[in-house]
N, C-alpha and C positions, 0 to 999 in steps of 0.2 A: 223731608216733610214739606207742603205745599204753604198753605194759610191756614193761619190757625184763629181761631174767635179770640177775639182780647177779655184774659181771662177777668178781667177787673171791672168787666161788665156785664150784666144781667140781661140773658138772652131772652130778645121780646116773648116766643114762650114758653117760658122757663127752662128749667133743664131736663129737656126730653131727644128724647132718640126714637126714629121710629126704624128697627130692626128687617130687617131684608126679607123676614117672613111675617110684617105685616105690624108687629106687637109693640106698642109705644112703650116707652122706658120712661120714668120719670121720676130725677132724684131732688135730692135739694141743696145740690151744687155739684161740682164739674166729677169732684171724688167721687161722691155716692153715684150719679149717672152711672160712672165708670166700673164701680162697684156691682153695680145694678145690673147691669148688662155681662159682667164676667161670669157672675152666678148663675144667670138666666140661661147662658150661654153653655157653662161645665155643666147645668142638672139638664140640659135635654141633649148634652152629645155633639155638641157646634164646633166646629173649631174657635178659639176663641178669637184669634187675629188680632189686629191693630185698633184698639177701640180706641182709641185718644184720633186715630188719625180719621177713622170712621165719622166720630163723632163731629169732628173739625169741617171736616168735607163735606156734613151734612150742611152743619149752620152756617158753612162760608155760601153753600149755593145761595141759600135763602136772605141772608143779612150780610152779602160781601163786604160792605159797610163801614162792620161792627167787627171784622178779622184784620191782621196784623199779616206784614211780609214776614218768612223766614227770615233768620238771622241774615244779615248781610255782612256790611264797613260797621264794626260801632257807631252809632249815629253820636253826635257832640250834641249836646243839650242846648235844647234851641234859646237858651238863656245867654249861650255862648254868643257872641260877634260873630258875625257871616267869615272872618279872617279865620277864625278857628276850626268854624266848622267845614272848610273849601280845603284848607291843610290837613281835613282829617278823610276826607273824602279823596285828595291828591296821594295823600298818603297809601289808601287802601288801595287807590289804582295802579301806584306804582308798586305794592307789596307784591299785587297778582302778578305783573310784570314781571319780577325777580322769579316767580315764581312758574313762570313760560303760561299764563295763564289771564293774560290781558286780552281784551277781547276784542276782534277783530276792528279794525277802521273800517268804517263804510266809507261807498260813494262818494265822490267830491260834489256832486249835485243832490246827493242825499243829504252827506254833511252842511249845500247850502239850504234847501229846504227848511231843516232844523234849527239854522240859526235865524232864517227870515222868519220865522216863530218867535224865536226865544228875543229876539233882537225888538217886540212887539208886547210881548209877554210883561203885564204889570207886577210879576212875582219878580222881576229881576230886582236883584237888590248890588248895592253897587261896595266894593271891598272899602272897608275905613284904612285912610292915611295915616293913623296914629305910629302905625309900627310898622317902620320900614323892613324892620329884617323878616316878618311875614311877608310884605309883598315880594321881598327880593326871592324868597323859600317855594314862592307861587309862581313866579318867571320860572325857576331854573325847575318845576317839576314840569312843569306845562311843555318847555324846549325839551326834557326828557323824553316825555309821554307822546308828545307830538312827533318827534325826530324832526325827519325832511318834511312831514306834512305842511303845506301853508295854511294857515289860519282862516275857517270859512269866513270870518266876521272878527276884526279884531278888537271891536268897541262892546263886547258883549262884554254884562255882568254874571253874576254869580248867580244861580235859582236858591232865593229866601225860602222854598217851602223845603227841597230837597239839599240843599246846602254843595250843592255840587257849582263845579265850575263849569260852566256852561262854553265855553271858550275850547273848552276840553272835548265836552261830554258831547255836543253834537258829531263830532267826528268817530266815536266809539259807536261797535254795536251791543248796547245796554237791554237786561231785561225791563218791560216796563215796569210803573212805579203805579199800585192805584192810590196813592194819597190822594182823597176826594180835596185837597186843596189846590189842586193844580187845573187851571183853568182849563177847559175842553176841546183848543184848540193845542194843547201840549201834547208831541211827540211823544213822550217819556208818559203819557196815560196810555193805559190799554187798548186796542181798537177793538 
């Protein structure tokens, strides 16, 4: 499944659907729409299909906004320390790895583009010293993940909005990210 609207908000109008043969649906919340439309759907012969994802793809075109990315990494609660949430993100990328499933390295002139970004980029946020044996946990996934690759940028920090390790993540080819907090010159937004 793509984007889906974030279900814990109230879609600017309201919960409605407008059906492929014209007929606006409108419930009073995401169950009844979906209700609404099943029924409307069995009493004149339609096939029923994917309403959840119908419905989704409608109000993502319109309020991309107001939708949320498919599941990805468990995201670390941005309450956590940027240390937590970079190990949880290193983490997820080496799981894929194990997994024959890490996604390809670009370009060495791709990978420096990306860091002459991020190296620029006021969302960088820099790993706290408190706790060594994170950072020591951060070197030895990064020489993993990296292998022989040399390092586009080796003074990059961590992305505070996406909590990834940037050190990393330029050299990766990553789907983008549309977190509207990511400043509009960032790689990792949509083109």
């Amino acid at each position: 499944m793509g984007f889906s609207f974030n279900p814990n908000l109230y879609p600017p109008d309201g919960y409605t659907f407008d059906d492929a043969d014209g007929v606006k649906h409108r419930g009073d919340s995401w169950r009844d729409l979906f209700r609404l439309i099943r029924e409307y759907r069995v009493r004149n012969g339609k096939p029923e299909g994917d309403i959840e994802a119908e419905v989704n793809t409608q109000h993502c075109a319109k309020y991309s906004g107001l939708c949320q990315a498919p599941p990805g990494p468990p995201p670390a609660p941005l309450s956590a320390g940027i240390n937590h949430r970079v190990l949880n993100w290193l983490s997820h990328v080496l799981t894929n790895r194990r997994q024959n499933s890490t996604p390809a390295h670009v370009s060495v002139a791709e990978a420096t583009r990306r860091a002459a970004i991020c190296a620029l980029c006021p969302r960088q946020q820099s790993l706290s010293t408190a706790c060594e044996a994170c950072l020591s946990s951060i070197r030895d996934a990064r020489k993993v993940i990296l292998a022989e690759t040399t390092p586009a940028n080796r003074s990059l920090h961590p992305c505070g909005v996406l909590g990834e390790d940037t050190f990393v993540s330029v050299h990766l080819n990553l789907k983008p990210e549309a977190d509207p907090a990511l400043p509009p010159p960032c790689w990792r937004r949509p083109q």
